[in-house]
C-alpha positions as CSV (number, residue, x, y, z in Angstrom):
1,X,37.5,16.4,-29.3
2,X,34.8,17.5,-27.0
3,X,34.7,21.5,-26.4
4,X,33.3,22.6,-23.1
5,X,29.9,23.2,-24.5
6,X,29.3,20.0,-25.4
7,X,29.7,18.7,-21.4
8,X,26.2,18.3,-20.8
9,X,24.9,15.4,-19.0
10,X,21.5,13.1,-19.2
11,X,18.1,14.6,-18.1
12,X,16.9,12.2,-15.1
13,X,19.9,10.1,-14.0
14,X,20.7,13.6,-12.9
15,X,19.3,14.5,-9.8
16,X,20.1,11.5,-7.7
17,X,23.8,10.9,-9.5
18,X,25.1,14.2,-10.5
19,X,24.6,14.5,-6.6
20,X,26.9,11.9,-5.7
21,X,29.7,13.4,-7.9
22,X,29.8,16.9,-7.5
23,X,30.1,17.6,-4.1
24,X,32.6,17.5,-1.1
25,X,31.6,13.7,0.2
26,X,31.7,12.6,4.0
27,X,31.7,9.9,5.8
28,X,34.1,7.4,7.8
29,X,36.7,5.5,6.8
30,X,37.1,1.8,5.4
31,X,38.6,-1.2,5.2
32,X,41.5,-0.9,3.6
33,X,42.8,-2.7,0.3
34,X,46.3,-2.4,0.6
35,X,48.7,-2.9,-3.0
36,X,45.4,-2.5,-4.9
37,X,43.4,-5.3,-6.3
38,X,46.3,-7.5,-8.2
39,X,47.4,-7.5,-11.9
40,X,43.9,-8.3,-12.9
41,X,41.7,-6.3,-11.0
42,X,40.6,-2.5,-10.8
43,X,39.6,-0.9,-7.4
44,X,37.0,1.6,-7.6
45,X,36.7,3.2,-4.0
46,X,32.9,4.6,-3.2
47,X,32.4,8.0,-2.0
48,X,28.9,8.1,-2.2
49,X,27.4,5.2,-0.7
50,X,28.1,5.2,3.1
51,X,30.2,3.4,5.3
52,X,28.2,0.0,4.3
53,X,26.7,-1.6,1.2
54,X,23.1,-2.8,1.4
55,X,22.5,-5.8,-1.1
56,X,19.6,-4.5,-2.7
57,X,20.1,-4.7,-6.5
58,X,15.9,-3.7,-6.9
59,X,16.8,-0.9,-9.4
60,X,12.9,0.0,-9.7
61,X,12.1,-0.7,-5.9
62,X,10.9,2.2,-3.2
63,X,13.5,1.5,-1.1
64,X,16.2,4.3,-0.2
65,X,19.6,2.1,0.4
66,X,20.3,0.4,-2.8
67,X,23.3,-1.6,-3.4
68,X,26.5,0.2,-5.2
69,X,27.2,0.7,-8.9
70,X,24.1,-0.9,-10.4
71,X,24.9,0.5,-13.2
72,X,27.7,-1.8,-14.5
73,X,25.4,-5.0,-13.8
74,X,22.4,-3.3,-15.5
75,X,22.3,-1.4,-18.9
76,X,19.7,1.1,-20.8
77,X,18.3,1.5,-24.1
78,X,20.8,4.2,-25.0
79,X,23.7,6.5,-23.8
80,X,23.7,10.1,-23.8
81,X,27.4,10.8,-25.7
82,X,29.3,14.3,-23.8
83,X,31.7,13.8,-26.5
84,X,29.5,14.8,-29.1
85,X,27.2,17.2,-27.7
86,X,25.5,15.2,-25.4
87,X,23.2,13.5,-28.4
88,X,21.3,10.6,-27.1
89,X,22.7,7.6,-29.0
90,X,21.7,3.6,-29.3
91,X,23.5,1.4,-26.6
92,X,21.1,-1.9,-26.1
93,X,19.1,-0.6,-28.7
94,X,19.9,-0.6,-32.7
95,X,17.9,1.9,-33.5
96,X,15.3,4.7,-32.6
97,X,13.5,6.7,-34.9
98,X,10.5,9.0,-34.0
99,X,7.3,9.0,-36.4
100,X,6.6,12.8,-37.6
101,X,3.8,13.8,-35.4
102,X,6.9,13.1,-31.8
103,X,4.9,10.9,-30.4
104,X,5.4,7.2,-31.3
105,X,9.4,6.1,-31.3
106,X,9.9,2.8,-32.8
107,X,13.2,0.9,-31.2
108,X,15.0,-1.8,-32.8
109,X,17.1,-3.9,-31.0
110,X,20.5,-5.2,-30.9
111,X,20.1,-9.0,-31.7
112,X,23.7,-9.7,-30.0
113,X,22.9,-8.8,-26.4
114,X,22.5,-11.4,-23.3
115,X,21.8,-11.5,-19.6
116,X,24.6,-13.0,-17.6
117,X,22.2,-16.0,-16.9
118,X,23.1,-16.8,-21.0
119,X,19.3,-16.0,-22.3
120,X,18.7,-13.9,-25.3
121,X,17.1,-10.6,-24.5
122,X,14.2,-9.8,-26.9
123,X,11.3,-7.5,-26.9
124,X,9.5,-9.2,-24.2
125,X,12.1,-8.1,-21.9
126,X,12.3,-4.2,-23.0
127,X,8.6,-4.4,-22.8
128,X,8.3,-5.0,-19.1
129,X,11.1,-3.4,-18.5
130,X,9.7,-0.3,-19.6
131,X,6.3,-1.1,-18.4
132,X,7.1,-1.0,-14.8
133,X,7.1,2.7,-14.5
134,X,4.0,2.5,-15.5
135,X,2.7,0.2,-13.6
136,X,3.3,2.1,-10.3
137,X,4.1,5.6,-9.6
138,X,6.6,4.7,-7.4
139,X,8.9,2.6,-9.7
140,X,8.9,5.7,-11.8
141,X,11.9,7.1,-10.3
142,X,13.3,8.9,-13.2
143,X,10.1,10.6,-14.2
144,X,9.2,8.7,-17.3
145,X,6.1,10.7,-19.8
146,X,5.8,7.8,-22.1
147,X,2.4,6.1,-21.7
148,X,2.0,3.0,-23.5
149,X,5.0,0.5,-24.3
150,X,3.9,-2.0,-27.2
151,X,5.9,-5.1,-28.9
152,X,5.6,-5.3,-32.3
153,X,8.1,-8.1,-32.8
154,X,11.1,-9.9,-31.4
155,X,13.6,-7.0,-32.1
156,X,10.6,-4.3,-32.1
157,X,8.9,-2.4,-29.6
158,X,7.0,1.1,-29.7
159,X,7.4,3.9,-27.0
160,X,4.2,6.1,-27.1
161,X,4.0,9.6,-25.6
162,X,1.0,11.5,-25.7
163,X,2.0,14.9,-26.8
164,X,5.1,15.2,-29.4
165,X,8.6,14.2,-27.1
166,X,11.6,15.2,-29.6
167,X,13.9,16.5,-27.2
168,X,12.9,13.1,-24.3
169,X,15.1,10.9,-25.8
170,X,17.1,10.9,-23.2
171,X,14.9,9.4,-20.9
172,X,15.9,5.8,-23.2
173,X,19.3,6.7,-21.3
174,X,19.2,7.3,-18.4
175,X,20.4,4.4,-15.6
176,X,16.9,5.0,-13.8
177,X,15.4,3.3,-16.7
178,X,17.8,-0.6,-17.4
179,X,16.9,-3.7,-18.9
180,X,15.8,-6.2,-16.4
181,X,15.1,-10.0,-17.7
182,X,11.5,-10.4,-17.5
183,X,11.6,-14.3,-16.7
184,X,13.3,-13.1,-13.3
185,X,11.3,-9.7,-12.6
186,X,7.7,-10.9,-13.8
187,X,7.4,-13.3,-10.7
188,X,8.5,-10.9,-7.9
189,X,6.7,-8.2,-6.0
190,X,9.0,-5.3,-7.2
191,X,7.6,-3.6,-3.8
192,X,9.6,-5.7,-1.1
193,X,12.0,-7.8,-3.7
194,X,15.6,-7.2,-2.6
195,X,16.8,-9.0,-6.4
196,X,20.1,-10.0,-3.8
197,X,21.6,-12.0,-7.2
198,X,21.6,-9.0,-9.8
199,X,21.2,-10.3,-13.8
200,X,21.6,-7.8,-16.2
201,X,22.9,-7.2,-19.7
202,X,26.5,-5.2,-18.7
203,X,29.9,-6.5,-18.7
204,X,29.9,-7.1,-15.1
205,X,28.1,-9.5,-13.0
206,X,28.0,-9.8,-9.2
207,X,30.1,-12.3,-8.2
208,X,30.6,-11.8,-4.6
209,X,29.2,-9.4,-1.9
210,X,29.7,-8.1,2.1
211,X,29.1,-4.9,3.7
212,X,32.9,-2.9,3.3
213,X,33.3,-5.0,-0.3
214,X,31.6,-5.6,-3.6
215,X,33.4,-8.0,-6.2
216,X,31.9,-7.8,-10.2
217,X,33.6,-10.4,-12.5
218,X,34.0,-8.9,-16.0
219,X,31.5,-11.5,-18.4
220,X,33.1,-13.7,-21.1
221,X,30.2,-13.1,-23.2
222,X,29.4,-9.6,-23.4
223,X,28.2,-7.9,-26.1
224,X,30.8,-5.1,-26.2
225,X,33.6,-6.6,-26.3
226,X,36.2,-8.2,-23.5
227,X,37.4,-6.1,-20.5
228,X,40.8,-5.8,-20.0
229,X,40.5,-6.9,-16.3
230,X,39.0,-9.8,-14.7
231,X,37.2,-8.0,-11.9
232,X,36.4,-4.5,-10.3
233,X,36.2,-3.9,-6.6
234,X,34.1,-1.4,-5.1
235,X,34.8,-0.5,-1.6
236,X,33.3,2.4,0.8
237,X,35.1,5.0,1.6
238,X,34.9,8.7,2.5
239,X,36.8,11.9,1.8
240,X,40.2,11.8,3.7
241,X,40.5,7.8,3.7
242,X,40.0,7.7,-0.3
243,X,43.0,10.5,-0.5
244,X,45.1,8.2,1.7
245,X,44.1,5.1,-0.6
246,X,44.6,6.7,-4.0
247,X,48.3,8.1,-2.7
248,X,49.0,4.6,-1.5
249,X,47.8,3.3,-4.7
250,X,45.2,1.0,-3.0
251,X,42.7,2.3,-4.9
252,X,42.7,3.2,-8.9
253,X,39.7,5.1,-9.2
254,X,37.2,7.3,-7.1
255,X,35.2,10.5,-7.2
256,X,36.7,13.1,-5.0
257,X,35.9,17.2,-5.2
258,X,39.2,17.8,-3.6
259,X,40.0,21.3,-3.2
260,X,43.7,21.0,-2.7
261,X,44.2,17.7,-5.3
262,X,46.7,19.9,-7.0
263,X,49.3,20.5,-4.7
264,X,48.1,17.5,-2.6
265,X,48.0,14.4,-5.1
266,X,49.0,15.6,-8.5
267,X,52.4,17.1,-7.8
268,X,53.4,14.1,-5.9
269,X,53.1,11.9,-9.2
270,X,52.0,14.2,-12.4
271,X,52.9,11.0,-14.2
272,X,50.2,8.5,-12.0
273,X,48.3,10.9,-10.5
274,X,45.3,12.0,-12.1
275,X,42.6,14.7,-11.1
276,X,39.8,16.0,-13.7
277,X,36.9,17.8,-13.9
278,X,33.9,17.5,-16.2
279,X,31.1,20.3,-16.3
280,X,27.4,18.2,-15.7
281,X,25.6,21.0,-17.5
282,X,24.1,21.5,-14.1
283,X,24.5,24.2,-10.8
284,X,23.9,23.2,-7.6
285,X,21.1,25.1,-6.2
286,X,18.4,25.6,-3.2
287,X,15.1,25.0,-3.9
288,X,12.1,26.1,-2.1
289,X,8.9,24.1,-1.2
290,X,6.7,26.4,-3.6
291,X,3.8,23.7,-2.7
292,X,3.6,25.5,1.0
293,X,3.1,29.1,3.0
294,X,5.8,30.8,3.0
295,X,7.7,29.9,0.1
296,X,4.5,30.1,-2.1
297,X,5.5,33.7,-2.0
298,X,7.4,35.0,-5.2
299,X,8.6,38.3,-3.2
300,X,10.3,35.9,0.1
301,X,12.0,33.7,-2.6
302,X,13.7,36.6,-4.5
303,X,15.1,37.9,-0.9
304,X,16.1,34.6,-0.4
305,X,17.9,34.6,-3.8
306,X,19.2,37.9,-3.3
307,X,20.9,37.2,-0.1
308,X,23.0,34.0,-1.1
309,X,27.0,34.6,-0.7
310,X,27.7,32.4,-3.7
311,X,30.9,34.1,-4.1
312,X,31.8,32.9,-0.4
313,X,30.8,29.6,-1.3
314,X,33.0,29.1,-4.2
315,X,36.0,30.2,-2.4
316,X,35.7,28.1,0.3
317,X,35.2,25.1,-1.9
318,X,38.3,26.7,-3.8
319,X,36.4,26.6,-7.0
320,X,36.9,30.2,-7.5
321,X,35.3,31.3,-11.1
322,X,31.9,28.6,-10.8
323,X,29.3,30.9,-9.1
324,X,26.2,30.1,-10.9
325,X,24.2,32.6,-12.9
326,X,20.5,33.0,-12.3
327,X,19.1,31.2,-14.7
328,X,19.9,27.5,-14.2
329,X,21.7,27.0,-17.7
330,X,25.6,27.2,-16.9
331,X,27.5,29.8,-18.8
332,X,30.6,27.4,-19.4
333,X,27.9,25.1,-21.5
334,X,25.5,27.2,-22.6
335,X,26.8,30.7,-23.0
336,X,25.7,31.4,-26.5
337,X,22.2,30.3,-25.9
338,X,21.9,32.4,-22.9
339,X,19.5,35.8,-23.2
340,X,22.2,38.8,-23.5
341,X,21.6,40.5,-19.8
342,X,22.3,37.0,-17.8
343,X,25.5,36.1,-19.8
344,X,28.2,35.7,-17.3
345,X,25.9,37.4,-14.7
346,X,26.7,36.5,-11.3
347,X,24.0,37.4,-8.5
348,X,25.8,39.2,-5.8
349,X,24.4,39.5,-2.1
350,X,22.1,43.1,-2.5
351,X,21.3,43.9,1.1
352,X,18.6,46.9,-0.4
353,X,16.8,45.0,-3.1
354,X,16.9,41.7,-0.5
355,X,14.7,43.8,2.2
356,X,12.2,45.5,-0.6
357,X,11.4,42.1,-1.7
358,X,11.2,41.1,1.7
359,X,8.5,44.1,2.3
360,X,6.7,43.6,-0.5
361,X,6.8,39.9,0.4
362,X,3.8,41.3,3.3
363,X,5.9,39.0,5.9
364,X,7.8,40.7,9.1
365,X,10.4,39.0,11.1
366,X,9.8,38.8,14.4
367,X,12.4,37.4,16.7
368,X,14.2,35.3,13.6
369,X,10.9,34.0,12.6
370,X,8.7,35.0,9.7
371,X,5.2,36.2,10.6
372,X,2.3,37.6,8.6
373,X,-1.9,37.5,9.0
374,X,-0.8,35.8,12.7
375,X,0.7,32.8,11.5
376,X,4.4,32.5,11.8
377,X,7.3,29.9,10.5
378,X,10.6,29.3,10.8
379,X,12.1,27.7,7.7
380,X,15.0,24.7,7.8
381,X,17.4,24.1,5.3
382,X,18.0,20.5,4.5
383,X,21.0,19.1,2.5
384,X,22.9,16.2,2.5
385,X,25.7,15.5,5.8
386,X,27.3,12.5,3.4
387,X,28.7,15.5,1.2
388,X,29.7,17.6,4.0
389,X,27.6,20.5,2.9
390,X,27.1,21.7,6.5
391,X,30.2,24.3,6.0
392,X,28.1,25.8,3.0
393,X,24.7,25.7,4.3
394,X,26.4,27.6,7.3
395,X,27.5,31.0,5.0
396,X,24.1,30.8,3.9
397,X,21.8,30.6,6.8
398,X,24.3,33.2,8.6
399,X,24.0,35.5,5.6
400,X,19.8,35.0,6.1
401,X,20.0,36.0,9.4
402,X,22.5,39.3,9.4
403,X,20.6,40.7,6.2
404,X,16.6,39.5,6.6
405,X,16.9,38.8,10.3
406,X,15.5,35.6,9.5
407,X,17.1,32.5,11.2
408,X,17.1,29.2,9.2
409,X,18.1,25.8,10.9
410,X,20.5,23.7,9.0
411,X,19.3,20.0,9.2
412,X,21.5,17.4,7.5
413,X,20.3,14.2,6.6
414,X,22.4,11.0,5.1
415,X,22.2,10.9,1.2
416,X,19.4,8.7,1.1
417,X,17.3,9.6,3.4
418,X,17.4,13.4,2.1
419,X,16.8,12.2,-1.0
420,X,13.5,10.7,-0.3
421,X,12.0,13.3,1.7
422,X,13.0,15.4,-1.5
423,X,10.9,13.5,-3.7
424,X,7.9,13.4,-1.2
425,X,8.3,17.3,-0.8
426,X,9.2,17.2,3.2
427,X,11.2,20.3,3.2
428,X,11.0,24.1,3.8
429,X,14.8,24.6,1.6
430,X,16.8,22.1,0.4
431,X,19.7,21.6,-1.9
432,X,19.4,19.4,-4.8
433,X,21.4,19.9,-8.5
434,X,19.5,20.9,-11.6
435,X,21.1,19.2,-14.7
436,X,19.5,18.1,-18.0
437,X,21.2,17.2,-21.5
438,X,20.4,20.5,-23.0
439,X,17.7,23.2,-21.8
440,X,15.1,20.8,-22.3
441,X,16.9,18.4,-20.0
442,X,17.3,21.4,-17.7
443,X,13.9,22.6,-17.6
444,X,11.3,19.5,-18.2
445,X,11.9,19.7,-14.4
446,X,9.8,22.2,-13.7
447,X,6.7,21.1,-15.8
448,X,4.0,20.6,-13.6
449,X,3.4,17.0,-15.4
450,X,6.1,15.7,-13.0
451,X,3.7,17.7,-10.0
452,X,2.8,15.6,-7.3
453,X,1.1,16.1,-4.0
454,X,2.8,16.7,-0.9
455,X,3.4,13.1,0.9
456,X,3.5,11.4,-3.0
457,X,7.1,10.6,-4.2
458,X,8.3,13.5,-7.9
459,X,11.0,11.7,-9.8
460,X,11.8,15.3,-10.4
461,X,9.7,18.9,-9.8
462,X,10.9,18.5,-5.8
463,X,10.0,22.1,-5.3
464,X,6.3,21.4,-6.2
465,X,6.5,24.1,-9.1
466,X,3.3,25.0,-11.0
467,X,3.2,28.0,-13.4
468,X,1.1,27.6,-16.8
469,X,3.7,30.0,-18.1
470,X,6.2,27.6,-17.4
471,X,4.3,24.5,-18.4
472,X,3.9,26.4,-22.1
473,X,7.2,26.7,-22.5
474,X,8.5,23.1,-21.6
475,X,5.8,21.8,-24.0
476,X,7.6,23.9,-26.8
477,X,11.0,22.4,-25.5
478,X,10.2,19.0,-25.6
479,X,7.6,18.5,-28.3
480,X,9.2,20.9,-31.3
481,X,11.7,20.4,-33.5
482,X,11.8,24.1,-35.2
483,X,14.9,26.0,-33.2
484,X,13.5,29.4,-33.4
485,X,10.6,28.1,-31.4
486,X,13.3,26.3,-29.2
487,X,15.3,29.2,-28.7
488,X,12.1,31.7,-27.8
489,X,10.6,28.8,-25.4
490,X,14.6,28.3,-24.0
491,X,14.3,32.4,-23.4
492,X,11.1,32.2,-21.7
493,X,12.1,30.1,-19.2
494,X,15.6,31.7,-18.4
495,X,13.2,34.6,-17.5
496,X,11.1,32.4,-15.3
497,X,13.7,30.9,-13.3
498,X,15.4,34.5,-13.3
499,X,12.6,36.5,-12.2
500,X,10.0,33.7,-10.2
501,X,13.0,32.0,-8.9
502,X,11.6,28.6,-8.6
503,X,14.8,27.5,-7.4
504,X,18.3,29.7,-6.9
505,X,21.4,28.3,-8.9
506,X,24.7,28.8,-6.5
507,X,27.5,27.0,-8.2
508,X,28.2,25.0,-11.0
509,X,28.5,21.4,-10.6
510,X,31.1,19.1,-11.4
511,X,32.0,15.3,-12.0
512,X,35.1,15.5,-9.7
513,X,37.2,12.1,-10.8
514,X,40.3,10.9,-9.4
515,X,42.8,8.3,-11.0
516,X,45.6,6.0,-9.7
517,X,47.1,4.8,-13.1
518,X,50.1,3.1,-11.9
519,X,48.0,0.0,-12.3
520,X,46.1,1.0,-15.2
521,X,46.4,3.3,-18.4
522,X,44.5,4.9,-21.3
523,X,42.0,6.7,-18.9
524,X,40.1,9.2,-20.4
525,X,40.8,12.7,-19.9
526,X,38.6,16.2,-20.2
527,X,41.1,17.5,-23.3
528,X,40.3,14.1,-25.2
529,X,37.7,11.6,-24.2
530,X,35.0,8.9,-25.8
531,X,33.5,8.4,-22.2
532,X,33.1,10.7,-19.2
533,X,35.2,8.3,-16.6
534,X,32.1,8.8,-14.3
535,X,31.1,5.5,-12.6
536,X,27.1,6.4,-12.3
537,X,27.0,6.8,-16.0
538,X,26.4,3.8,-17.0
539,X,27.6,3.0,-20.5
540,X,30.3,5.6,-20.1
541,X,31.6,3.1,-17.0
542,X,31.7,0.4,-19.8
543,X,33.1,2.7,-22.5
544,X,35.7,3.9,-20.2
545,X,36.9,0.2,-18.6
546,X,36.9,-1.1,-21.9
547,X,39.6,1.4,-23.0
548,X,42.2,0.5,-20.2
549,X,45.0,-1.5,-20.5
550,X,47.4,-2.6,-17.7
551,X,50.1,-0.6,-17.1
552,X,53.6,-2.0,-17.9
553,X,55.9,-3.3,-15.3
């Protein structure tokens, strides 16, 4: 049985799906699916995909709107297990073994697995597959460092990083990096492909698709075993219609932070109704644009830090308890790795220190505006209107305003969207999660090898960071395998984040999943589980399907 340190999550996958889990979702209703999906088919409700589904299965493409739950058509190398201290483990692959030096991992292959089309995969395929982040930096979405991909034979191929990559295992399981079947992907341009008839290696395959409903037929011929159902239904929703469908039982399965899920949905049925939470390892926090003036300043980002009502935040979100400490590694995870003077420290609002940092910052405020050397700005705080984040962003900005003067304009933006600008670095403050399957998950983020220029799309480093300090450090992370060196490297950069505040952590984030089981039982739950029952995990979403069983009538 898992204990609540080993909750961590996978390093990449993070930013965009940890996202889509963890917060309060919005958007409009849907069509409904009243009585659920039938004896023989589960009904997973969509809280983080909009109001419509694109049919865009291009898992490497540029493109923003991608079609929903790619993840159960399309499978990685490996899965990262939360049940046993979030140790990256062989899913499509057999085997992976690192030489001594880190830096060449030799994968073997499962000689069992096909695409839905019926062909063998081989090494051909996990060749390309892997080679198309490194064909194009903008395929690279989840911030790949290998360099060179290499078959050695039909169940063999070589991953080859140039410095020594221990602790980037993880980057083999993350769903930003699948399988694809090269004799489909080799002849398309991966650009402007839309890949509208998915083939992948998971138990599922598309079997029919419109705009308010997706249909995936459970495979007679995958590798894992049989599901227990025939299909799985994903439908859009949004916060208050996916309450109303899971009380009606129209829906078995969703992601919902639901602050009142107690009283609202688990007292009505403690027997069907399910509500759990699972610890990502990760905090939400705001991040500043370190690439530009004024948030290239050290002293403005500590005021900014120091004047965030995280308290006030968690109690409206009625998650009181999850304020996050100031280092990014989350006390309910990591608490005994965590340098003595920042266990269980919570950064209070400090009007004093706020306005000393603000002075020493050299910048004035002048009519809600920050001015210095005649130049002046005024910041905006982006964050994501899908998630309903606008009551949150809110208590901040106010809080800005009635200690530093300074006045910040919220600016929401759909998931997508937000997203992108993120990676391209158009922001002044945003709002993204920091996650990672251990501190090195955590803090590889930061490295300036993930840099890129302003207008250039980061797979991760949205903030722009640069520090050689910092860039020492995640080098010891990632490429050792002695722990004292781990531990001093982990200390070092729980004193960067700390004290040069590259971002500010405000409150931990959570995998927020909501069950219907009168249709279907053996669900996983946080006190006992061999899967995470998180749909954007990937091989968890297999793991945790094939585990049901239809309820008795």
């Amino acid at each position: 049985m898992p204990t609540r340190r080993t909750l961590v999550r996978a390093a990449v996958a993070a930013v965009a799906v940890s996202l889509a889990a963890s917060s309060c979702t919005a958007g409009t209703g849907t069509t409904g699916n009243s009585g659920g999906g039938g004896a023989d088919t589960l009904v997973f409700g969509k809280t983080d995909g909009g109001t419509t589904f694109v049919r865009n299965y291009n898992v490497f493409g540029p493109a923003a709107q991608k079609a929903p739950s790619a993840e159960m058509i399309y499978e990685p190398l490996a899965r990262v297990d939360y049940g046993d201290g979030a140790k990256v483990k062989p899913w499509l692959a057999k085997s992976m073994t690192f030489d001594r030096a880190g830096t060449t991992l030799t994968v073997k292959l499962r000689d069992d697995v096909t695409f839905s089309d019926g062909k063998k995969m081989t090494a051909d395929d996990v060749e390309f597959s892997l080679g198309i982040p490194l064909s194009d930096p903008s395929f690279n979405l989840g911030g790949v460092t290998y360099d060179k991909v290499a078959k050695v034979d039909e169940a063999t191929v070589t991953v080859h990083f140039p410095k020594p990559a221990f602790s980037e295992l993880g980057q083999l399981g993350s769903v930003t990096m699948p399988i694809v079947p090269k004799h489909i992907w080799a002849r398309q341009n991966l650009k402007t492909w839309t890949n509208p008839d998915p083939v992948g290696t998971g138990a599922l395959a598309l079997s029919k698709f419109s705009a308010q409903q997706v249909t995936l037929t459970a495979r007679d011929d995958y590798w894992g075993g049989e599901l227990p159902m025939k299909r799985v239904k994903i439908i859009p929703s949004g916060p208050d219609a996916v309450r109303a469908q899971l009380l009606r039982g129209d829906i078995d399965w969703a992601l919902s932070a639901w602050s009142g899920a107690e009283k609202e949905y688990v007292a009505k049925d403690p027997r069907h109704h399910l509500y759990q939470r699972y610890a990502t390892g990760g905090a939400y926090a705001l991040f500043y644009n370190t690439a530009k003036a004024p948030f290239d300043n050290v002293h403005l980002r500590r005021a900014l830090a120091m004047t965030i009502p995280r308290s006030d935040i968690v109690a409206t979100l009625e998650r009181p308890g999850t304020e996050a400490g100031p280092t990014g590694l989350v006390d309910e995870i990591y608490e005994d790795q965590l340098l003595p003077e920042y266990r269980g420290k919570v950064q209070k609002v400090d009007r004093a220190a706020a306005k000393a940092e603000l002075a020493k910052s050299g910048f004035t405020v002048q009519g809600g505006k920050l001015v210095k050397d005649g130049k002046s700005w005024s910041p905006t705080l982006s964050f994501n209107q899908d998630y309903g984040w606008d009551a949150y962003a809110n208590i901040v900005i106010k809080s800005w305003e009635s200690v530093l003067g300074v006045k910040v304009k919220p600016v929401g933006a759909p998931g997508a969207n937000l997203f992108e600008a993120q990676q391209n670095g158009e922001f002044d403050l945003t709002i993204n999660t920091t996650a990672g399957a251990g501190a090195p998950g955590v803090y590889s983020a930061l490295s300036s090898r993930a840099l890129r220029p302003l207008g250039q799309k980061a797979a991760t480093n949205f903030g722009r960071w640069k520090d050689a300090e910092t860039d020492a450090a995640v080098e010891k992370l990632i490429g050792s395998n002695d722990p004292k060196a781990l531990e001093d490297a982990s200390h070092t950069m729980q004193r960067i984040v700390a004290q040069k505040v590259p971002y500010s952590p405000i409150y931990n984030s959570y995998w927020f999943i909501a069950i219907n089981s009168k249709h279907w039982t053996g669900w996983p739950t946080p006190e006992n589980f061999h899967a995470v029952p998180f749909p954007g995990l990937g091989p968890d979403t297999t793991l945790t399907l094939l585990g049901l069983k239809p309820a008795a009538k």
